[in-house]
N, C-alpha and C positions, 0 to 999 in steps of 0.2 A: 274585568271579565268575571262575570257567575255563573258555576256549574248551573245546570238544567235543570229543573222540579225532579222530571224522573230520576234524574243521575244521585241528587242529593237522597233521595227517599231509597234509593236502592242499598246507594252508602249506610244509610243511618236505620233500614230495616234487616240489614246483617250485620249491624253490629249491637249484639246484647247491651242494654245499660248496666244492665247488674256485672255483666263478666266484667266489661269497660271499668265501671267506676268501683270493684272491687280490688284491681290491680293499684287503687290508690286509698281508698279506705277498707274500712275490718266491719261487715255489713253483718246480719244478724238478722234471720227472717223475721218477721211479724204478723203476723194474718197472711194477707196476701201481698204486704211488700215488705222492702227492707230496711232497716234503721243502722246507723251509726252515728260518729262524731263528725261534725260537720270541719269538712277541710278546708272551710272559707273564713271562720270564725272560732275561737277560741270556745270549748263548754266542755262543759263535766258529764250533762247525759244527753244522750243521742237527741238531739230532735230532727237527723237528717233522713229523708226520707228516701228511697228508690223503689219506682212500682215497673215492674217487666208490664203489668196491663196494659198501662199507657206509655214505658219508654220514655219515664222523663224523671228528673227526681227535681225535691225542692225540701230548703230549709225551713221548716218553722219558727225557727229563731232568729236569722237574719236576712227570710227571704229569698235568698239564693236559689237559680233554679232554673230547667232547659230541659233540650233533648240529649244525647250522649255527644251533641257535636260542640254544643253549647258548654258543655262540663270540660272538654277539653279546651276549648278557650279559654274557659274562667280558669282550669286549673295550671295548665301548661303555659297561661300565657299566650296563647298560640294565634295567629290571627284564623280565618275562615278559612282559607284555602289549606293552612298546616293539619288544621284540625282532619280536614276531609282526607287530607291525603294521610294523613295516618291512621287513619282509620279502613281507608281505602286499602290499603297495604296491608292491613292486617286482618282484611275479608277478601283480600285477592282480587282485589276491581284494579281493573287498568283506567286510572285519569287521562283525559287528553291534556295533551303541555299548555301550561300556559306561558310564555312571552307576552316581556313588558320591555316597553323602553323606557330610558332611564325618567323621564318625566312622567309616562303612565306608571310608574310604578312609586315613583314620589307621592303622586296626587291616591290612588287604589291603596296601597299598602307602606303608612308610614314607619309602621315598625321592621319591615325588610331594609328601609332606608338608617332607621336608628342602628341595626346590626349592622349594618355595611360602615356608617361612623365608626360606629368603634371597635371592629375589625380592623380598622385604617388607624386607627388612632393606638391600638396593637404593635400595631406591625412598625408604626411611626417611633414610640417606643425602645421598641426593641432593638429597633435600628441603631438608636439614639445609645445605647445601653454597649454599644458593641465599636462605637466612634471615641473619637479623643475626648468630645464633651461628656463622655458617658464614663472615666476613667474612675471618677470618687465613686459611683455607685456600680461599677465591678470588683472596687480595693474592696469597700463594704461586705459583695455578695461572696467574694472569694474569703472574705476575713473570717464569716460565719461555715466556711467548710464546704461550702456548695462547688458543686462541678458542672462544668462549662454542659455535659449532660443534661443534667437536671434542669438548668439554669432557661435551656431549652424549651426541654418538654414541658414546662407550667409558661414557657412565652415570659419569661421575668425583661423587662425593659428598668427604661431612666427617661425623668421627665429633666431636663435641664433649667438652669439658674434662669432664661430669661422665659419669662412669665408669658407669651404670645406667641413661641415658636408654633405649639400645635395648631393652634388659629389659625395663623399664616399656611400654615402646610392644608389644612381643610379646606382654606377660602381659593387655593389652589387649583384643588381638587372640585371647585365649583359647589360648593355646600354654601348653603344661603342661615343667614345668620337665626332665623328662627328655627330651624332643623338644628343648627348646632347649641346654641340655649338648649331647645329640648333634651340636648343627647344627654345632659348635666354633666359635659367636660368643660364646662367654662362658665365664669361668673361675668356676668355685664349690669354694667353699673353707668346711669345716664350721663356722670358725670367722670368718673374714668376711664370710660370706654368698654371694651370687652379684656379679659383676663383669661388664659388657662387657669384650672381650678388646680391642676395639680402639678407645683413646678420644684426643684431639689428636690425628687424624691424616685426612689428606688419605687418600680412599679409591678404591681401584682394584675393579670388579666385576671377577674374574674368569669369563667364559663359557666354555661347551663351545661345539664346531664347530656345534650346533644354538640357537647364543643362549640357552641357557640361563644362568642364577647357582649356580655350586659353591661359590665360595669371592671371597676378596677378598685382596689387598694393602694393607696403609695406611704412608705416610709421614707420619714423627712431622715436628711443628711445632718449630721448635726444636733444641735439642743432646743430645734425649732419649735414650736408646738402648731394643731395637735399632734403625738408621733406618729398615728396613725391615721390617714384619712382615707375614708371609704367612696366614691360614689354616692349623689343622693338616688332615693328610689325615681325610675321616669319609666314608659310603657311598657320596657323591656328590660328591665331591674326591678325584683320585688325582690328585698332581702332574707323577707320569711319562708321564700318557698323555694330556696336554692342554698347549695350545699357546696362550701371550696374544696376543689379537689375531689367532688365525684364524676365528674364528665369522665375523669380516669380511674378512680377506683371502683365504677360500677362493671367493669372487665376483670378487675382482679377477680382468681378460682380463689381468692382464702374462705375461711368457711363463716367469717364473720366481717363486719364493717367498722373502722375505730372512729370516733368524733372526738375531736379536740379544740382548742379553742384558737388558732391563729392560724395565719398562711405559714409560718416557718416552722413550728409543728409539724403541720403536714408533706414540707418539701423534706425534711430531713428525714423525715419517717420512710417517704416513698426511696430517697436514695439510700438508706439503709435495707430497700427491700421491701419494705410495710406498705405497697402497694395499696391497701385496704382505707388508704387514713382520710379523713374528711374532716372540714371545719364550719361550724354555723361563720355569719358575716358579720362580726361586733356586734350581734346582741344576742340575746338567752336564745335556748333553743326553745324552736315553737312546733306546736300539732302541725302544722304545716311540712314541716322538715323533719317532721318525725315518721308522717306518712310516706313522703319522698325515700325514707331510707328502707322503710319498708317494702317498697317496690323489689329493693333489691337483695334484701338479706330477711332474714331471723331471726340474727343477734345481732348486739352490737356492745363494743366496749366503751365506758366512757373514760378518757384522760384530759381531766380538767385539773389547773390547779389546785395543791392541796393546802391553798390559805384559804381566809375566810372567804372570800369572794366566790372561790373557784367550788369551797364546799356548798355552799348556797345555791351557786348554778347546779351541781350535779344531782343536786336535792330536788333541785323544781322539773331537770329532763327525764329524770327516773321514773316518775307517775304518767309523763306523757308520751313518753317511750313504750312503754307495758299496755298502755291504753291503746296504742299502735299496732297492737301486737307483737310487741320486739322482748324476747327475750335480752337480759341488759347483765354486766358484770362490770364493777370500777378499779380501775386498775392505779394503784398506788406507787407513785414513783418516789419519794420520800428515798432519802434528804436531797433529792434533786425537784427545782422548780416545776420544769417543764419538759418533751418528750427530746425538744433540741439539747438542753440542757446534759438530758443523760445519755443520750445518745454521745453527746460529744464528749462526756468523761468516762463512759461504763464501757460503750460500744454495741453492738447489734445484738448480741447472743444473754449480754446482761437482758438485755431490754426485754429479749423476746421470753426471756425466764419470769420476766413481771408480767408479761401478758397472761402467759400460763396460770401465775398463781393470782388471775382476780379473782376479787373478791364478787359473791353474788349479791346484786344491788340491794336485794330487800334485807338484808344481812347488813349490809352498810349502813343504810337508810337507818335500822335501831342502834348499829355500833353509834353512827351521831347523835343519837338521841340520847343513850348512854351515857356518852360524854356530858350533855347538860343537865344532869341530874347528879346532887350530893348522896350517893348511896348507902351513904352509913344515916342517913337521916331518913325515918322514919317517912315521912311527905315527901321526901325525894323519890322513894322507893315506891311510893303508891304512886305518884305520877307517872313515873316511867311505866311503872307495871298497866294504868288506865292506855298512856299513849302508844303501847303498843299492844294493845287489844284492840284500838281503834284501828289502826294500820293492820294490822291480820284480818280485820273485818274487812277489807279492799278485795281480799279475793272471792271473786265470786264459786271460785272449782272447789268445792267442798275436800277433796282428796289432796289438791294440792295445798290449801289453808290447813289442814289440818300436818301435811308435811313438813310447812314451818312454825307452825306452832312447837312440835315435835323440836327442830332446831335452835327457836329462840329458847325453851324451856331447858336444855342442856348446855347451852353456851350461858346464862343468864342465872338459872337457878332455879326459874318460877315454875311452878305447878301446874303442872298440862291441864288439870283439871280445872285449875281457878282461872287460867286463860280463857278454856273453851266458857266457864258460865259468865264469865265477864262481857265476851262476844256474842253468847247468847242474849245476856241483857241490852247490849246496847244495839243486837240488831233490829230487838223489841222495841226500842225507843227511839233506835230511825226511823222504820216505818212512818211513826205518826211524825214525827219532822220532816221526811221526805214530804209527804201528802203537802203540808202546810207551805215548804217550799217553794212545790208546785201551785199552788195556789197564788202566794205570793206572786212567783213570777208570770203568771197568766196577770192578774192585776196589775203587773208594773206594766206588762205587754200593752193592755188595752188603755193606759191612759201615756204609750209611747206613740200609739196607732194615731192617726189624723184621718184616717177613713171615711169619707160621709155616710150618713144612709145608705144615700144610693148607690154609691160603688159599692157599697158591701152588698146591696140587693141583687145587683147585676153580679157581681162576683159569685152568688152563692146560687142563682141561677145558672149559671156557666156550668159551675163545678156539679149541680146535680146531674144536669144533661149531661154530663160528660161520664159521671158514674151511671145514672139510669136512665139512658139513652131512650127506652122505651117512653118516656113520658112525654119526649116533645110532641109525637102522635095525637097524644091526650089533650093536651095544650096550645097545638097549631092554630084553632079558633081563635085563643085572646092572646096569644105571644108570638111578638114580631121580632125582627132583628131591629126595626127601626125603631122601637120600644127600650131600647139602649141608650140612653142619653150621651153615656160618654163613649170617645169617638173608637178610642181603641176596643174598649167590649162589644161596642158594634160590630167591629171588623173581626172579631173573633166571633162572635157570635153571627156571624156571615157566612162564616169558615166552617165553622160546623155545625150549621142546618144546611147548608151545602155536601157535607160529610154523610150524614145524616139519611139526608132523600137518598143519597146511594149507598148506602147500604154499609155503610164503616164507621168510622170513629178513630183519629189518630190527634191526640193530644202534639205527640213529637210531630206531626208534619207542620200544625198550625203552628207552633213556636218557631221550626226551620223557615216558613213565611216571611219571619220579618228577623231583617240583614243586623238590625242594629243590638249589640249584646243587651243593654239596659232595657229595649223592650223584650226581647227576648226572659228576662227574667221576670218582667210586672207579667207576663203572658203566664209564664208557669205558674205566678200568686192566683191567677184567674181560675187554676185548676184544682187547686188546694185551699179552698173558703174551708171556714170549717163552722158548723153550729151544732151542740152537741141538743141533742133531741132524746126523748125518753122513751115513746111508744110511737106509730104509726098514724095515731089521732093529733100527736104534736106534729110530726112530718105535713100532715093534711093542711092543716093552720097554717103552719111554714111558707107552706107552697102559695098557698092564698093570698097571705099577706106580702111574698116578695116578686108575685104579678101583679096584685094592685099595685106595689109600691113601683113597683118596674112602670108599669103606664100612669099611673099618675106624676109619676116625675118625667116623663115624657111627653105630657101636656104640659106642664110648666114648663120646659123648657121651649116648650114651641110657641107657648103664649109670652114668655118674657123676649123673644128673639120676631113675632109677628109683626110687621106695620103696622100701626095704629087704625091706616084704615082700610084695613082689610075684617071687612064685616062679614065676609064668607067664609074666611078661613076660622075667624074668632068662633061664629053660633058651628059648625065642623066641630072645634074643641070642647065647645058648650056639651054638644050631643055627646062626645065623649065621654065624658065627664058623665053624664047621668048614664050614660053605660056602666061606667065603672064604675059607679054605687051600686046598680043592679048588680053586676058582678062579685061584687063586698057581700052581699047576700045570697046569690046563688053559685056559688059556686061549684062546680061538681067534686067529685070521688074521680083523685086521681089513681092509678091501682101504681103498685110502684113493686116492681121483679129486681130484689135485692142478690 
């Protein structure tokens, strides 16, 4: 079932894109729209875009891009119907119910199927964790201090010694073996058959923020390898954009959010109290889970181990945290490993005396710099003194750069004056490396692009229409929709000279159009062409040559696709043709209301 045109356009013209998509990135006006870091791909400066004009945003770095309903699929994960109804709820529209039965809902919505897997494969689990075969991995979970409590509340189960129990229990349950391959709780192999993926092993449910089951963790029993194994990433698991332990800590009232590096980290934390603790999923943490934390706090601590590894990760989340907008402090647990560690020798009141006394990251971040430098030697001293002028140059709040400048020059020694002209020179000498950067990466862009001509013609037609609606007017004489060779800018360009004759213009309704996300994003590229032009007499040219180019690629393509003997249709295309030579020469003054 799909809501109704009207119901969808109702949903998605009460719900602001900017308000929507600031609750997950840190936006920053620009003319007339908004830029930040894009939450779909990794980058240093913004090339993401949100226009309230048109109610859509799109990446110019990796393309990405929709209406607000389409941003909450791509970000949440969500299928079509989550999206709407959360956004419904959060403008106060009443949805009509939908009911599925269990096969319409298999075939409609395969990822309500993939959560109901392993929901059951939870629960199966858990079960399993609580029976006589479950005995070594409660001696284990009780050995490490945990309470039948806790043990609970995070759903902790046990996969047992034979390797097909969960199988068997799903095939049971009438799950057909491509839905289970998909769910990635089992390995199948042509010639072993199928396998549980995760068997001896103490089991972590992994949740999304809304308590859902994506995936899982298991620790092997014994000296097995690897000790830890995760879930692969499948529809409904992306590890970059999900947090252990916040489905529960985004309720905690503490005033901050902790991140740490493991599930038992965070189980011991919470049953000491530390409510607040979260963990990335075996790997670094990413802008993605950076923003996610953001939704819910201001601060955040980081307790990562304080060997080399663990200093290395804190080093690379500190700049993308801050970039998030999160206020950050790292919290030093020395001469204990990890937070289970001291928790289990210090106890709760120790712990919470180390939270208090963190340290403030950017503080940290030179303390290790510090470290790598011999300071009694002369070049030691000028580097440290270069690399951390480069890092003070990071903020951009003139009042607050200059706050730590003030601090490093007092803990360190150096001269507040020779800081500040150091930062002054070198933000003289970004400049010109920014520009070049930028250039750079435009050059790699355009020989990454595989764009032809003519989609970029059709593309950059779209996009003016779409910003200076007034032209099609001007242009209805020599510009059709059927002048779109390719099939989808046609259909967009259907959509809105349809828009058009009545009197609107909605970029977000034509994207809501079409169901499938992947077109849904080339649709938003349709609205963001971009050619940079110099005056109004280059625009005029522009315009000329991307309706010639528009119909004469549309005589080709009618003459490469004609019968051979169709000699009525061919001298048809002939005359067109000598049209649009005349037209190459006459073209008029189109007036264009910017």
């Amino acid at each position: 079932m799909r809501y109704s045109d009207e119901l969808v356009e109702e949903v998605r013209t009460r719900s602001n894109i900017v308000d929507v998509v600031s609750q997950y990135v840190k936006l920053q006006r620009r003319g007339s729209n908004y830029f930040g870091l894009c939450p779909f791909h990794n980058e240093k400066s913004p090339s993401f875009s949100v226009s309230p004009g048109k109610q859509i945003y799109y990446c110019f770095g990796c393309g990405a891009g929709g209406s607000v309903i389409t941003f909450l699929m791509q970000y949440e994960n969500y299928t079509f119907q989550e999206a709407m109804k959360t956004l419904a709820d959060r403008a106060g529209i009443q949805l009509p119910e939908i009911e599925y039965s269990r096969e319409a809902k298999a075939e409609a919505d395969r990822k309500a199927v993939l959560l109901e897997i392993n929901k059951k494969a939870a629960r199966f689990y858990y079960a399993q964790l609580r029976s006589p075969q479950g005995e070594q991995g409660m001696h284990y979970l009780k050995g490490r201090g945990l309470s039948s409590e806790i043990m609970q509340k995070f759903g902790l189960g046990y996969a047992g010694k034979y390797n097909t129990s969960l199988y068997q229990y799903l095939k049971k349950e009438g799950y057909n073996d491509e839905l289970l391959k998909e769910s990635g709780l089992f390995s199948m192999d042509e010639r072993r058959g199928v396998s549980d993926k995760f068997w001896n092993r103490v089991m972590f449910p992994i949740m999304d923020a809304n308590s859902r089951v994506i995936g899982f963790g298991g620790r092997v029993m014994g000296d097995g390898k690897p000790k830890y194994l995760n879930s692969p990433e499948t529809r409904i698991f992306d590890k970059s954009r999900n947090l252990y332990g916040l489905n529960i800590a985004r309720s905690s009232r503490k005033k901050n959010l902790i991140i740490c590096e493991g599930y038992m980290d965070v189980i011991s934390m919470h049953q000491a109290g530390f409510n607040n603790a979260v963990a990335s999923l075996g790997t670094a943490l990413t802008s993605q889970q950076a923003s996610l934390l953001k939704r819910y706090t201001d601060d955040v601590l980081i307790i990562y181990d304080m060997d080399g590894a663990g200093v290395r990760a804190a080093l690379r989340a500190i700049p993308m945290l801050r970039t998030a907008g999160l206020r950050t402090k790292v919290v030093d647990l020395k001469p204990h490993k990890d937070p289970d560690e001291f928790i289990q020798a210090l106890g709760r009141e120790a712990f919470e005396e180390r939270l208090e006394k963190a340290e403030n990251s950017f503080l940290f971040e030179i303390r290790m710099l510090y470290e790598e430098y011999d300071m009694s030697d002369p070049q030691g001293k000028t580097d440290f003194f270069h690399k951390t002028a480069e890092r003070l140059l990071r903020f951009e709040d003139e009042i607050e750069r200059n706050s730590y400048v003030e601090s490093v020059s007092r803990i360190y020694g150096i001269s507040q004056e020779m800081l500040q002209q150091q930062i002054r020179k070198l933000a003289m000498k970004g400049t010109a490396v920014s520009y070049q950067e930028q250039r750079e990466d435009r050059t790699s862009k355009r020989k990454r692009e595989k764009v032809s001509g003519a989609d970029q013609a059709q593309k950059l037609m779209l996009t003016w229409i779409s910003n200076y609606p007034g032209i099609l007017s001007q242009l209805k004489p020599y510009l059709k929709p059927e002048h779109f060779s390719n099939p989808l800018y046609r259909e967009v360009a259907e959509l809105l000279f349809s828009q058009l004759e009545k009197g609107e213009i909605s970029p977000a309704r034509i994207i809501d159009h079409f169901e499938d996300g992947e077109t849904q994003t080339e649709v938003a590229g349709v609205f963001h062409a971009r050619l940079e032009l110099e005056n109004p007499e280059a625009m005029q040219k522009a315009l000329r040559d991307v309706v010639c180019s528009l119909r004469e690629s549309s005589i080709n393509t009618r003459i490469a696709e004609m019968p051979v003997n169709d000699l009525a249709g061919l001298q048809k295309l002939v005359q067109e043709k000598k049209e649009l030579e005349q037209l190459r020469f006459q073209f008029p003054v189109i007036e264009i209301n910017t």
